[in-house]
Steps between C-alpha positions, in 0.01 A plus 500: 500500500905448464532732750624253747569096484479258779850339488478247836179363648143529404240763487292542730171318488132613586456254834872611605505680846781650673738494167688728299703539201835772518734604247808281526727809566346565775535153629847468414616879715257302803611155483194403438393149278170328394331374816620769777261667631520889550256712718315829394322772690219732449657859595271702672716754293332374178160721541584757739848630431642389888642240651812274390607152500374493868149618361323200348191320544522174397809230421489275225736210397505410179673240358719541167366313162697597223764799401434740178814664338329864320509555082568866315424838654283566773349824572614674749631890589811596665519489911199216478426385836623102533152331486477643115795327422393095306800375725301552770133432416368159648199310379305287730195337504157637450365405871738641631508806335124520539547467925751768488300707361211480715725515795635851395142583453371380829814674714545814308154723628581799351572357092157592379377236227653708203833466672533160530772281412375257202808382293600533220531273204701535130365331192714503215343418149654387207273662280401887551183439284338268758567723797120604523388168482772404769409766739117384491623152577678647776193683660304194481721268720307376824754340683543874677288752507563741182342767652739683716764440231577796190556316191712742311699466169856581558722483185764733530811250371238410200427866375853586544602178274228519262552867414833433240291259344207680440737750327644226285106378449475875336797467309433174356158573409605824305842322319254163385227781375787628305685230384149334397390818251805549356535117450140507298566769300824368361277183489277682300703682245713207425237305440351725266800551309529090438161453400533819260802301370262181438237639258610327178476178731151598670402596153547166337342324743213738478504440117528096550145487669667491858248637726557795718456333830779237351740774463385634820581151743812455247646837624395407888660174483791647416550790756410229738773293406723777503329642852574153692880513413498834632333452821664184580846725448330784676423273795844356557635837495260567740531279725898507515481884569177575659680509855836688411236768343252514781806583763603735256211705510484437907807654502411822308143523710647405821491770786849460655466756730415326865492793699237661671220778358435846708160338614649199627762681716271771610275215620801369674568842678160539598452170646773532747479882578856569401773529213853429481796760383654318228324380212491116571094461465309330788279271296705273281261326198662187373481443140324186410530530115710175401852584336401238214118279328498198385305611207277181315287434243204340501367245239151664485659869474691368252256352288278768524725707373531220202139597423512855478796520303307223251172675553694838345685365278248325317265813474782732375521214268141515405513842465835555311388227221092574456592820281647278245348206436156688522638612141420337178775250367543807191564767737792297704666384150464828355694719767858268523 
């Protein structure tokens, strides 16, 4: 998906026969414009590795429905052959896609079934988690017959992307970890050095019949009052930095390095049976990782951080305040 946009025309359309859509590049170097018509062949050199423009079984004349203009990188490798190039890749319509196909089947005696031409076609998904489900929707259409077809997952521009940010995932799971202990332990020893500084108050209250569960809600209240004021600061802040910071740390995770492993090019070399003398590689890999996020907040992230930080704060409070007020009104008045 985004991979290319129809920019004139229509798509094509599931009772459509005899139409295409082209890239408009293509239709701009051919003088070429919605309603020509353009003829294809099936090359006999398509399945058997002979024959030439000369060679063909069938002609086809298709008529041209709409023009797409391509989107952001597409992968290819160096000294790709012309049909792997988007410029040059035509969609038409399923019947006639289907009768081609059964035509190269029916003239070509020596493709054995595996061999076959079947197509191919690219889904792109917006979300990686729903892939699975995707591809089992995919296996189950019966407009065609799924069964001489490979579904296979093929995310190469996704891994490639997603690998800085699983880096900065790491990163930002090990800085909040930090940040968060260190936070409650200054929590924590602040908090115990202001209620040590309250006994004479605790212990009048004590003294004045003011029950301990009183004293208790009294001291809640209050760090709850004083917890809302800092959240509501602590979420401006938040929000007015959380995107410089995330690119921040996208910037120290970030691989910038686009170049090409020693499997990759000894793939390369071994694919096409030779090497080259200088030290230009023969596979070029893209990089897909973005040069900038947009980095957001959700409201539901947000507030559940609200209710941990509340959640802690009240039991250090708990905890920080119990020791004293467990202790008899004499006790507090007696050690100021």
């Amino acid at each position: 998906r985004g991979s290319v946009e129809l920019v004139e025309g229509r798509h094509v359309q599931p009772d459509d026969v005899g139409c295409v859509v082209i890239s408009k590049d293509l239709a701009q170097r051919n003088d070429l414009s919605i309603g020509d018509t353009i003829e294809g062949r099936t090359l006999q050199v398509t399945l058997d590795g002979t024959g030439g423009l000369d060679a063909y079984w069938d002609i086809y004349e298709l008529e041209i429905v709409g023009l797409f203009v391509p989107h952001g990188p597409v992968d290819t490798i160096m000294h790709a052959n012309e049909d792997r190039m988007i410029e040059n890749q035509m969609f038409c319509d399923i019947t006639t896609m289907q009768h081609i196909h059964r035509r190269i089947e029916e003239m070509s005696d020596e493709a054995s079934p595996e061999d076959k031409i079947g197509g191919e076609l690219i889904f792109y998904v917006d979300d990686p988690a729903k892939l699975e489900d995707i591809m089992a929707q995919v296996r189950a259409i019966d407009i065609v017959d799924m069964s001489v077809f490979d579904v296979d997952l093929a995310n190469p521009s996704y891994a490639a992307s997603i690998q800085p940010l699983r880096a900065m995932r790491g990163v930002m799971t090990v800085l909040c970890a930090a940040i968060a202990m260190a936070v409650l332990l200054i929590l924590r020893f602040v908090l115990k050095i202001w209620f040590q500084t309250r006994k004479k108050e605790l212990g009048i209250l004590l003294s004045l019949g003011v029950s301990r569960k009183c004293i208790l809600g009294q001291l809640l209240v209050e760090m709850l009052l004083i917890l809302s004021v800092a959240l509501v600061g602590a979420g401006l802040v938040t929000v007015a930095t959380v995107d410089k910071t995330g690119n921040f740390l996208y910037s120290i995770t970030a691989n910038d390095d686009g170049g090409v492993n020693d499997e990759q090019y000894e793939k390369a070399t071994n694919v096409w049976g030779t090497t080259f003398d200088n030290d230009d590689p023969f596979l070029t890999v893209p990089d897909y990782s973005p040069d900038t996020l947009t980095v957001e907040l959700k409201a539901a992230d947000l507030l559940l951080c609200f209710a941990a930080g509340t959640a802690a704060t009240l039991l250090i409070t708990v905890s920080c305040c119990m020791p004293i007020i467990r202790r008899k009104p004499r006790q507090l008045l007696s050690t100021l």
